[in-house]
Structures are given as C-alpha cells and as structure tokens.
C-alpha positions as CSV (number, residue, x, y, z in Angstrom):
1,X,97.8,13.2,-55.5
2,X,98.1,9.8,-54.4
3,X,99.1,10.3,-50.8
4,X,96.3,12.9,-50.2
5,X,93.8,10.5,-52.2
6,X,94.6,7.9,-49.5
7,X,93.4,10.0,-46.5
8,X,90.3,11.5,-48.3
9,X,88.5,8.0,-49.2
10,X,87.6,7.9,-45.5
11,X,86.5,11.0,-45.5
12,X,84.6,11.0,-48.3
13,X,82.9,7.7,-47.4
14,X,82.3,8.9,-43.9
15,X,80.8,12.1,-45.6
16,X,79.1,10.2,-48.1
17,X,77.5,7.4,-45.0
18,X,76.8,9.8,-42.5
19,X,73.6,11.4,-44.3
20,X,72.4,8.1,-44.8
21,X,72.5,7.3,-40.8
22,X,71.4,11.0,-39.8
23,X,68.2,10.7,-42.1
24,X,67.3,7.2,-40.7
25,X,68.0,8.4,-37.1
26,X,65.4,11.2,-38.3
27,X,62.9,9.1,-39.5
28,X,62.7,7.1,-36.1
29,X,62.4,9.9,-34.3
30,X,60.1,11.5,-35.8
31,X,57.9,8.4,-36.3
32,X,58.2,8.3,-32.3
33,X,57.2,11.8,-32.0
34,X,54.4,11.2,-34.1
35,X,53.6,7.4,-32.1
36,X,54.0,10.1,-29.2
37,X,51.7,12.5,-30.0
38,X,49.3,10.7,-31.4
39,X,49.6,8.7,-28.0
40,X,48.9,11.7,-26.5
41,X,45.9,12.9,-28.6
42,X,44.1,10.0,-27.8
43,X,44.5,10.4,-24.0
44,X,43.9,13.7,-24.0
45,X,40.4,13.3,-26.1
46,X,39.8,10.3,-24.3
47,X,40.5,12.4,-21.1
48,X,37.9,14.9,-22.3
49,X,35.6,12.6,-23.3
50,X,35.7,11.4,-19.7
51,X,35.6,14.8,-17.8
52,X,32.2,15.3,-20.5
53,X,30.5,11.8,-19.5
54,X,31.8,13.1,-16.1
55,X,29.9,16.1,-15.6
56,X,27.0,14.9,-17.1
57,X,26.5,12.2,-14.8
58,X,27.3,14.7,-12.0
59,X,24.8,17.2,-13.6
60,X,22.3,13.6,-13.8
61,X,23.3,12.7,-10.0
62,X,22.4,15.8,-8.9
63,X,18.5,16.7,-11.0
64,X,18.0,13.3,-9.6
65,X,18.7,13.9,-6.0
66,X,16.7,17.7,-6.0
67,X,13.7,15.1,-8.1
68,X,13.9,12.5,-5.0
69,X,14.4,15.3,-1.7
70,X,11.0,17.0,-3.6
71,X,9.4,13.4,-4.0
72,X,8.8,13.7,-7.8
73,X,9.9,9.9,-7.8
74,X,9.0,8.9,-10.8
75,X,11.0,11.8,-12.3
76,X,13.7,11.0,-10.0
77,X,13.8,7.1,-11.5
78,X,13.6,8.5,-15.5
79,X,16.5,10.8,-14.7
80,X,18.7,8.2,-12.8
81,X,18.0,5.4,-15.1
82,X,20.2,6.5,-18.2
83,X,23.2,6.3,-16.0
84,X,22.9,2.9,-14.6
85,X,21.8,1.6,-18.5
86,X,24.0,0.7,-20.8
87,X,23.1,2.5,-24.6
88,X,21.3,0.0,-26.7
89,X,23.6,-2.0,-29.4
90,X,22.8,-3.5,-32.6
91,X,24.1,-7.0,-31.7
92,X,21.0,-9.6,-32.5
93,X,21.8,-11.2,-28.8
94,X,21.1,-7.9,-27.1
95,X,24.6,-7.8,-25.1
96,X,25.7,-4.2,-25.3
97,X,29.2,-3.2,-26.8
98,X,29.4,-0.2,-23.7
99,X,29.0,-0.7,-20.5
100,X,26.9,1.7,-18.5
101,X,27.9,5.5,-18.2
102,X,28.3,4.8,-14.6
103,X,30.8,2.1,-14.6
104,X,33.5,4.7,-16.5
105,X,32.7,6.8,-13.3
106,X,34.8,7.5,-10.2
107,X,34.5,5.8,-7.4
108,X,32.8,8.0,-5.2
109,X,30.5,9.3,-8.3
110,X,29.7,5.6,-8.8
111,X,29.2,5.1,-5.0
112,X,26.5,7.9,-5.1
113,X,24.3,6.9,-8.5
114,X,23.8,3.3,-7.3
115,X,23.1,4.4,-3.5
116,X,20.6,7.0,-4.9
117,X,19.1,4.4,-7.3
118,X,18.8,1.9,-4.7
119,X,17.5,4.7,-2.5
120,X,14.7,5.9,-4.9
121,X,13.8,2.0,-5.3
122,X,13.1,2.0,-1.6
123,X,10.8,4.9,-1.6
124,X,9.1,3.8,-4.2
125,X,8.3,0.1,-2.6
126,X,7.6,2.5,0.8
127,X,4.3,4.0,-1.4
128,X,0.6,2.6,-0.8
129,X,0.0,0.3,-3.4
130,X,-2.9,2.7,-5.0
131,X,-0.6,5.8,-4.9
132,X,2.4,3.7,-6.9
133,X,0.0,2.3,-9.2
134,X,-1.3,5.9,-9.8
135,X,2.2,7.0,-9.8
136,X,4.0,4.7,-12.3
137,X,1.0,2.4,-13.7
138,X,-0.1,-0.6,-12.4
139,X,2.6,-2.7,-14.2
140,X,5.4,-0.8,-13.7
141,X,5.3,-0.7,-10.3
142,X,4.6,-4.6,-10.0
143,X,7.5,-4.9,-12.0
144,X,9.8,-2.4,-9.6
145,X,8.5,-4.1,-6.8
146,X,9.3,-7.7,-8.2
147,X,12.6,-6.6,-9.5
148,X,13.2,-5.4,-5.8
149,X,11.7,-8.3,-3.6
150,X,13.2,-11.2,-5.7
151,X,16.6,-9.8,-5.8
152,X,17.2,-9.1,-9.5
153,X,18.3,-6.0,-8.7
154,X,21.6,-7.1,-7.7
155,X,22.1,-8.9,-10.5
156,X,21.4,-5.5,-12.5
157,X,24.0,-3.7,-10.1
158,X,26.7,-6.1,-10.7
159,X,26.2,-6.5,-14.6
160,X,25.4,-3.2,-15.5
161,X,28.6,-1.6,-12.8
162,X,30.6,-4.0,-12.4
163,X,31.3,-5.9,-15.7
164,X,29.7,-8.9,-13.8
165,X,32.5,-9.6,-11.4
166,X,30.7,-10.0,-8.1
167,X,33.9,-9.6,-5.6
168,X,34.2,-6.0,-7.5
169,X,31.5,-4.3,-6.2
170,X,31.8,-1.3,-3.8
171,X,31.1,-2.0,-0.2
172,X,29.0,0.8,0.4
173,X,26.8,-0.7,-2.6
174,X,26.9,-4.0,-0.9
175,X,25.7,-2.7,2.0
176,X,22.9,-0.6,0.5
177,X,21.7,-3.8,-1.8
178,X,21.5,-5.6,1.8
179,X,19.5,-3.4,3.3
180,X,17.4,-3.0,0.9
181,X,16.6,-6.5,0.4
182,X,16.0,-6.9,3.7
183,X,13.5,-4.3,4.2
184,X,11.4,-6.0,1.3
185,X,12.1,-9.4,0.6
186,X,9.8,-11.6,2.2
187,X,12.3,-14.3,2.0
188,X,15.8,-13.8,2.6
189,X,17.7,-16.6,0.8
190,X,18.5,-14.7,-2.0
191,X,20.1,-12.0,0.0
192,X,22.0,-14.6,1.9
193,X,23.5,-15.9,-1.6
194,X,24.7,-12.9,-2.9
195,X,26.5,-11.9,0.5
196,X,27.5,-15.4,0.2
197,X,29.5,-14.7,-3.4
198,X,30.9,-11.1,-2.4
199,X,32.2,-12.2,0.8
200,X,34.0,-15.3,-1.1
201,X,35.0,-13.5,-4.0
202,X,36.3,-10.5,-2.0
203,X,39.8,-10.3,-1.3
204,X,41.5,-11.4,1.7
205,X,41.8,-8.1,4.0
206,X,45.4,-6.4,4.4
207,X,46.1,-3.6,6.2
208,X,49.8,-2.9,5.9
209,X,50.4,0.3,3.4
210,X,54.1,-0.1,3.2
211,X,53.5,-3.1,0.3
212,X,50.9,-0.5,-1.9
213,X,54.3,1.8,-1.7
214,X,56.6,-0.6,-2.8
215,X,54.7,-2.4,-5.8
216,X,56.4,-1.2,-8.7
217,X,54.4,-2.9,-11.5
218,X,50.9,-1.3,-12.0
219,X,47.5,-4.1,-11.0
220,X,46.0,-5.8,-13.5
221,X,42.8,-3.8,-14.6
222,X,39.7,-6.1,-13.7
223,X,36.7,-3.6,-12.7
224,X,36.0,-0.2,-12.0
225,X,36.2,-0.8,-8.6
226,X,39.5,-1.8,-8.5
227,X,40.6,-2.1,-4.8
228,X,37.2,-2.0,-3.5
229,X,36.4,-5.5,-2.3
230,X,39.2,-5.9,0.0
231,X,39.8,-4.1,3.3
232,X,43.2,-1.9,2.8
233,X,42.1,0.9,4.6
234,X,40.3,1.3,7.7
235,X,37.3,3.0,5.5
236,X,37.2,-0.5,4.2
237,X,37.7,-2.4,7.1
238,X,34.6,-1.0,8.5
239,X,32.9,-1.2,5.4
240,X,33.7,-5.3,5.3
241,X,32.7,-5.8,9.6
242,X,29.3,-3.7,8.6
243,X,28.3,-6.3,5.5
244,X,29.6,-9.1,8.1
245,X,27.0,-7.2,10.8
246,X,24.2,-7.7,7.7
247,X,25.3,-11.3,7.5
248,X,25.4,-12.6,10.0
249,X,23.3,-10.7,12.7
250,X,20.4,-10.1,10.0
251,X,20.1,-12.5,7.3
252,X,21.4,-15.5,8.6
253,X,19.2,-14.5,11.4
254,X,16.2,-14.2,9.2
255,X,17.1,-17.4,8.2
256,X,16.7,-19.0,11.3
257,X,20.5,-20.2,10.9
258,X,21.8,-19.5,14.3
259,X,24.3,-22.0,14.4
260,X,26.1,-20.9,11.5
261,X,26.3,-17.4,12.4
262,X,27.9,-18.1,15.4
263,X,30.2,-19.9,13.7
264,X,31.2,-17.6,11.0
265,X,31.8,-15.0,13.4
266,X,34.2,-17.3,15.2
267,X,36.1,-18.3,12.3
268,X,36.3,-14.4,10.5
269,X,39.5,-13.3,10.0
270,X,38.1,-9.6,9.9
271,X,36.3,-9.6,13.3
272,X,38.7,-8.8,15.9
273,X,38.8,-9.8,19.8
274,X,37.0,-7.0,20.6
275,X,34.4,-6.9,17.6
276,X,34.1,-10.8,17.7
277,X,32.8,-10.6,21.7
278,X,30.0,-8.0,20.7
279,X,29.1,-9.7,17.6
280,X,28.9,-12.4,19.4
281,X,27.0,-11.3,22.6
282,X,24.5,-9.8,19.9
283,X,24.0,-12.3,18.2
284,X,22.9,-14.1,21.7
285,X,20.6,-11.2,22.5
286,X,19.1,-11.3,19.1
287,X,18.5,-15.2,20.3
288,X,17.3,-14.3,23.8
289,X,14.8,-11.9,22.2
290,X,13.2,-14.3,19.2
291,X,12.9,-17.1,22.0
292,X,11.2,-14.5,24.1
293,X,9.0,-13.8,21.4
294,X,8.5,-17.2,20.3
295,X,7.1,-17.7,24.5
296,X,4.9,-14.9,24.4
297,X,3.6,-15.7,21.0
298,X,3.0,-19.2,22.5
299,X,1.3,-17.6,25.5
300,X,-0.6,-15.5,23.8
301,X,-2.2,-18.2,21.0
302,X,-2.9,-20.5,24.2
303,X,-4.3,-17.6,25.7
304,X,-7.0,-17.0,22.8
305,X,-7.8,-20.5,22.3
306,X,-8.4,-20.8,26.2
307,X,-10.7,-17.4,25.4
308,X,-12.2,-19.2,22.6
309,X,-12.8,-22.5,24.5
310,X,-14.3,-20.5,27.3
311,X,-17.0,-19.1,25.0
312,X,-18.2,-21.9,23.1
313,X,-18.5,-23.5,26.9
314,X,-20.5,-20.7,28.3
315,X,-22.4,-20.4,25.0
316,X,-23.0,-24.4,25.3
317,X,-24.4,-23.6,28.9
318,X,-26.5,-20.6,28.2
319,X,-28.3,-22.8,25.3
320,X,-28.6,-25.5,27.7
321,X,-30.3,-23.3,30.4
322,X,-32.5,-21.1,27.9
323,X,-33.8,-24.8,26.5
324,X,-34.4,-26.1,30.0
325,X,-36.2,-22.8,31.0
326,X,-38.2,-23.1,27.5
327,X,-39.0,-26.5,28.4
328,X,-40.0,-25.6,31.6
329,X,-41.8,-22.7,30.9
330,X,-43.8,-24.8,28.1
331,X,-44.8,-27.8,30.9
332,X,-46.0,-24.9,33.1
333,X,-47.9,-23.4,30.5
334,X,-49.7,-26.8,29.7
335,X,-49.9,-27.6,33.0
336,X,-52.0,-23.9,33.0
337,X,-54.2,-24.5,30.3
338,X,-55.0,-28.1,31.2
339,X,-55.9,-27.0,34.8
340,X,-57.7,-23.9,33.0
341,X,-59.7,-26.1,30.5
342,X,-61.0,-28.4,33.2
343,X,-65.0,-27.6,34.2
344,X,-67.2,-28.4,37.3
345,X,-69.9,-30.1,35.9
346,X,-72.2,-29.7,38.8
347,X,-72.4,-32.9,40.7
348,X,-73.9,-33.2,44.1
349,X,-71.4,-34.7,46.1
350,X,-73.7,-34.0,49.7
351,X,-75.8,-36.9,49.1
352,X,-72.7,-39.4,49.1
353,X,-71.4,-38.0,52.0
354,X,-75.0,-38.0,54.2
355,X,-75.3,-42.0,53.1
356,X,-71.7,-42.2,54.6
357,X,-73.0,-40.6,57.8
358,X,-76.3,-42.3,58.1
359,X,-74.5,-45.7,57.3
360,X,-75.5,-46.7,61.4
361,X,-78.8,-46.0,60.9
362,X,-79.6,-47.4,56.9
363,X,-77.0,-49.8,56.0
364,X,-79.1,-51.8,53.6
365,X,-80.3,-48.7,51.8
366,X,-76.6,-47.1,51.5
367,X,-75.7,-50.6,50.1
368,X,-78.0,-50.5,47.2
369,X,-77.0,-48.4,44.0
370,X,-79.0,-45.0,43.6
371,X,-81.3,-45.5,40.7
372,X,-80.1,-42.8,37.9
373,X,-81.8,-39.7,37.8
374,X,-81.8,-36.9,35.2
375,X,-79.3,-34.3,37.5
376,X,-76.5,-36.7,36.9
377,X,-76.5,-35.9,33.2
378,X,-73.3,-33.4,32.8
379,X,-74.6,-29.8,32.6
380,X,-71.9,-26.9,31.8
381,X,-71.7,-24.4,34.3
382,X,-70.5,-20.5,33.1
383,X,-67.3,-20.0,34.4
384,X,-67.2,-16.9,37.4
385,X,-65.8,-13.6,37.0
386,X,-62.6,-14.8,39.5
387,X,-62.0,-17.7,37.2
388,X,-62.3,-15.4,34.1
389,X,-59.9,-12.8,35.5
390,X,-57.3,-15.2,36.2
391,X,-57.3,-16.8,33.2
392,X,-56.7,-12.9,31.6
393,X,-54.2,-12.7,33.6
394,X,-52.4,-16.3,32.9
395,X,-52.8,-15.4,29.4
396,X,-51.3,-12.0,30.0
397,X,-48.2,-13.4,31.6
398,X,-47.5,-16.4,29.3
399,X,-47.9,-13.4,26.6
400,X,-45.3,-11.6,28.8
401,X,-43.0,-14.6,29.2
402,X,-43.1,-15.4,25.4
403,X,-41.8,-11.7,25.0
404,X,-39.0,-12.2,27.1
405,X,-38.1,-15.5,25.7
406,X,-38.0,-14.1,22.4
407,X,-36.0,-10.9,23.3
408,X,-33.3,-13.2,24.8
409,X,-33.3,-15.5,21.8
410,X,-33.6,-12.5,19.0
411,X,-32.2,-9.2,20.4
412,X,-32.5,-7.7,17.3
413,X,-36.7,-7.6,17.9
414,X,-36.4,-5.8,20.6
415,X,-34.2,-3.1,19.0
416,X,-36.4,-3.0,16.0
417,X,-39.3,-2.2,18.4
418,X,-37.7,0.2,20.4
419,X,-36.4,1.8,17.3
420,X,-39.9,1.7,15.6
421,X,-41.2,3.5,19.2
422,X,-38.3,5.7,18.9
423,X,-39.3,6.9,15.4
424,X,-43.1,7.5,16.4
425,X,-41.8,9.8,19.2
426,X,-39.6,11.4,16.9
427,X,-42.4,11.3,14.8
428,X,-45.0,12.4,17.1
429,X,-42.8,15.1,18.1
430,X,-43.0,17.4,15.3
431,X,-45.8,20.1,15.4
432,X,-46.4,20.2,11.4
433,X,-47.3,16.2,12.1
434,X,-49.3,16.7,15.1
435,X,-51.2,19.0,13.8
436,X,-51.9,17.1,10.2
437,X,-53.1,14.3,12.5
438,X,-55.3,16.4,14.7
439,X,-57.1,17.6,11.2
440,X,-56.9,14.3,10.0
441,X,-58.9,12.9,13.2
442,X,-60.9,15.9,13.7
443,X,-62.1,16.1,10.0
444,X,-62.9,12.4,10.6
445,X,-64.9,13.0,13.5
446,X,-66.9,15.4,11.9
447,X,-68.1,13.0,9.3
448,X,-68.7,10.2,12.3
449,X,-70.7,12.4,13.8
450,X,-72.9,13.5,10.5
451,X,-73.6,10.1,9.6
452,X,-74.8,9.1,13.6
453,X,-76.9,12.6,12.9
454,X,-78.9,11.4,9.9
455,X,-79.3,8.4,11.2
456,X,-81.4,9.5,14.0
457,X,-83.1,11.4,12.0
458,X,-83.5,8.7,9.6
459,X,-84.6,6.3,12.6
460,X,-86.6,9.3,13.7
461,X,-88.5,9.5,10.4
C-alpha cells in the first residue's frame, strides 16, 4: 500500500485544492459579470433616459419653432423656456442640483434651442412697446427687454448651458448673443466684455486632424460643448473669423475704439493674409464712412443754426420796420389831426395889407396902433362841406391803415373775420334760413308799419 499511498497524496491534495481555486475563480467571475452587467444596465437606462429627455426637447424645439413662424410669441417663449431652465432644487441657496435639459443635449440640438431662444427674444424687443405690453404685461416685457439690453442674457446662456465655463460655449451661440446685443443694446461695453472672455478663454485654433487620430487617451470632460471653442475644423474656423468680424468691425467700432481694432486684426493668429487685408480695408471703410458722417452731420447742424440765425435776423428786421412804419404812421396821423383841429377864426387880414400899400401916402396913421374893435374878438366859423369830406375820408383811411397794421401784427384777426364772413355765406346760403329770415323781417315790418298806422291816426284824432 505504501508505494501506491506515496503517489496518491498528490493527487488527493490536488483533488482536494483544486475545488477550492475553481470556486474562487467562479466567484470573481461572476462578481465581474455581475460589475458588468450592472455596468451595462446603468448605461443602457441612462442611454434611454437620454434618447427620452432627447425627444422631448426635439418634440419642445419643434412646437416652439411652428409657435414663433405663426407669431404666437408668447407661446413660443412658455414652450422654449423649460428647456433652457434648470428644474427647481430644494437647496436653501437656490443653486440647482441639474443643470438644464438643454445642456445634456447634442450639439446641434443645443445649437438650435439657444438660437431659437435668442431668436424669439429678438422678436419680441422688435414689438411696439403697447403691443408687447399687451402681449406679455407691462412688467414682463420691461423685464425681457432689460434682461436683453443689459446683457444678462449671456450670463443666463453660459450658466444655464454651459456649466459657467465661458470659453465652452458654441460659436454659433456666440455669434447669435452678438448680434443680438448689438441690435438692442444701447451701449456696447458689455458686449465687448463677453467677446472679450470667449475669445481669451477659447482655445488656441489647430487645424491639423492627423493629432485628433492619434490621441489615444479620451479629453478630459469639461462642458457640453466639448471641442466647440476652438477652430479644428474649417466649420469652426469660420465660425471664430465671423465672431472676430463682430469684434472687431462692430463692437469695437461702436465703441469708437479704432485703434485697437486695427490692431487686433494685425496681431490675430486666425485672420489670414488674405482675410487680414479685407478686414483690414473694412475696417478703413467703416472709418471713411463715420468721418463722412461725422462732416455732414457737422454740415448739416451749421447749416440749421445758419437757418436759425437767419430768422431771428430777418424777424429782428421785420419788427424794426413794422415799428418804424407804426411810428411813422402815428406822427402822420397827429400831424392829420392837429392840422384837422386847427380853425380860421375869421380875421381880416385886407386892412393890414391896404396900410402896407398906402404907407407913401399915410405914414403917421399906419404908424399908430388900430384902436380894438369888437370883430377882432375870435368868432368860430362852421367848417365847409370840402373840409368835412376830407376829414371823412382821413378818418376812413387811418381806420383803413389801423386794419392793416393789425392784420400784419395779428393774422389770426383776419382769419377769424374771414371765417366769421365765411360762415354767414354758408349761412346765408341755405334756403330754410333765408326764408326764416325773410318771415322774420317781413312779420317785423308788418308790425312797423301797424304802429306808424295808428299813429297817424292817433295824430289824426
């Protein structure tokens, strides 16, 4: 027994350890199946969960977009505004444990909510300001329209989408939240700001593809739009020289900061030869024009002063001729009354002038004083029918002349009297009013004549 004892301890000890390393061998695989499956299960729900928040912010993007082409904006805003919002949390700070349904979007899907947000925010600041406060209420739409003009709403895009990061936004966006600032913004240094911190958190552009092909290890995650900020494709690329256009040929331009738009486009590592010339010779043009503008505005304000100056002077001169030509006019008309109001009082003048011929003949008696007599009292004589009818007439034409002068000073008289002759013929010209009058005067008469009639006969009597 002994020498087949020897060769069977092995045997049994290999029989008796092997179960013991097959069931542990078991137990680790089937823990990784389970680590594996599980692993799986997750993705695959998370996966779903995705494709579900997926088409529902397709199925959003799209009610929206039918609400904006019909102009229902305000519907249009309620049904886009869930997707840019993150859901409310219980936190007592208010900061939300999720971001926004948008941000776990796709690209393109993320590209299209915030360009049709940003879209619908336009229309809305394009409405009359009674027809957006009928619209959305009177503070809603101040609060849209501040939100808009004083830039918030990039702050909203990039906090709400983006997780924050400012260098992670899409370019398309970028470009959208540019142009839309600079259609309503009434100032444009905020805009200038935020270009400011994309273009200088952006990525440096690089356009060769063999590196993205020979990275092995995956990116660090950072944002949704992963990728986005640089300029690795040529989609990109003209993405970046477009925001550069809205830089530097727009805001910086609105900001009167010539000189350093012509120096950022010479320093850009993005602009090309070719795209640095016309940037360049645009940005010149854009020069030539404002100080084009700035000469003709010029022109123009000395043009209405001179205008301006010109009629106070002629104004100054047509007072100063209508007072001498009052002044006048009142000298004549003294001089007319006083040579009017003076009367021949009837002296006999003859006498004098026979002692001045007989002075030959009688000096002594032409030398003595004529001893008063009761003729040389002053006796009134009645003024003739030639002096009477001139003096109707002076009056007549002062009366005239006073007309006139008032007409020129007060225009307005002389349409209130034309307008009062006016409505007399218009008056006048109606047959039911004619003939009321013609009754009126007729009845009138009558009664004239009944009274003269008893008088006679009461004189009669």
């Amino acid at each position: 027994m002994a020498p087949h004892e020897t060769p069977t301890s092995p045997t049994t000890y290999t029989a008796i350890a092997s179960p013991t390393i097959t069931t542990t061998n078991g137990f680790a695989s089937s823990h990784g199946i389970m680590a594996s499956s599980i692993s799986s299960l997750s993705s695959s729900m998370a996966s779903a969960r995705h494709s579900s928040s997926s088409s529902h912010i397709t199925k959003a993007y799209r009610q929206a977009s039918t609400l904006f082409l019909t102009r229902r904006l305000p519907e249009a805003l309620s049904t886009v505004l869930p997707l840019i919002t993150p859901p409310p949390s219980d936190d007592p700070d208010g900061t939300p444990f999720e971001p926004a349904p948008v941000a776990r979007a796709s690209r393109s899907t993320r590209i299209k909510v915030w360009s049709l947000y940003l879209t619908v925010l336009n229309a809305i600041l394009e409405l009359d300001p009674d027809e957006g406060k009928q619209a959305f209420g009177t503070q809603e739409w101040r609060a849209i329209c501040t939100k808009v003009r004083e830039g918030e709403v990039w702050e909203e895009v990039v906090k709400y989408g983006y997780h924050g990061v400012e260098g992670d936004v899409d370019a398309d966006v970028v470009i959208n939240l540019a142009t839309l600032l600079l259609a309503h913004a009434k100032v444009q240094t905020q805009n200038q700001k935020r270009l400011e911190n994309y273009l200088a958190a952006a990525r440096t552009p690089n356009l060769d593809i063999s590196d993205r092909f020979s990275e092995s290890s995956p990116r660090r995650f950072r944002s949704p739009a992963k990728g986005a900020s640089g300029a690795d494709t040529p989609r990109d690329l003209n993405a970046r020289v477009k925001i550069l256009e809205l830089y530097t040929l727009h805001v910086l331009v609105r900001n009167d900061e010539w000189d350093y738009a012509r120096e950022f486009i010479t320093v850009s590592a993005v602009l090309d030869e070719e795209r640095r010339e016309a940037f360049l010779q645009a940005l010149q043009s854009l020069r030539d024009e404002q100080v084009l503008a700035e000469k003709r505005e010029q022109e123009e304000r000395q043009r209405q002063e001179d205008a301006i100056r010109r009629d106070i002077e002629e104004a100054r001169r047509l007072r100063a001729e209508n007072e001498e030509r009052e002044r006048k006019r009142l000298e004549e008309e003294r001089a007319r009354r006083q040579a009017a109001s003076e009367v021949d009082y009837g002296i006999e003048r003859t006498p004098s002038h026979a002692g001045s011929s007989g002075k030959g003949k009688q000096p002594t008696r032409a030398s003595r004083p004529a001893p008063p007599t009761r003729k040389s009292k002053a006796v009134a004589a009645p003024p003739s029918f030639t002096t009477r009818a001139t003096m109707v007439l002076t009056n007549i034409k002062a009366l005239i002349d006073q007309l006139a002068t008032n007409f020129q000073t007060n225009p307005f008289l002389l349409y209130r009297t034309a307008a009062f002759i006016i409505g007399l013929l218009l008056m006048f010209s109606r047959k039911s009013i004619r003939d009321k009058i013609r009754r009126i005067l007729g009845s009138g008469w009558l009664k004239v004549k009944a009274t003269a009639g008893m008088g006679v006969k009461v004189s009669y009597i």
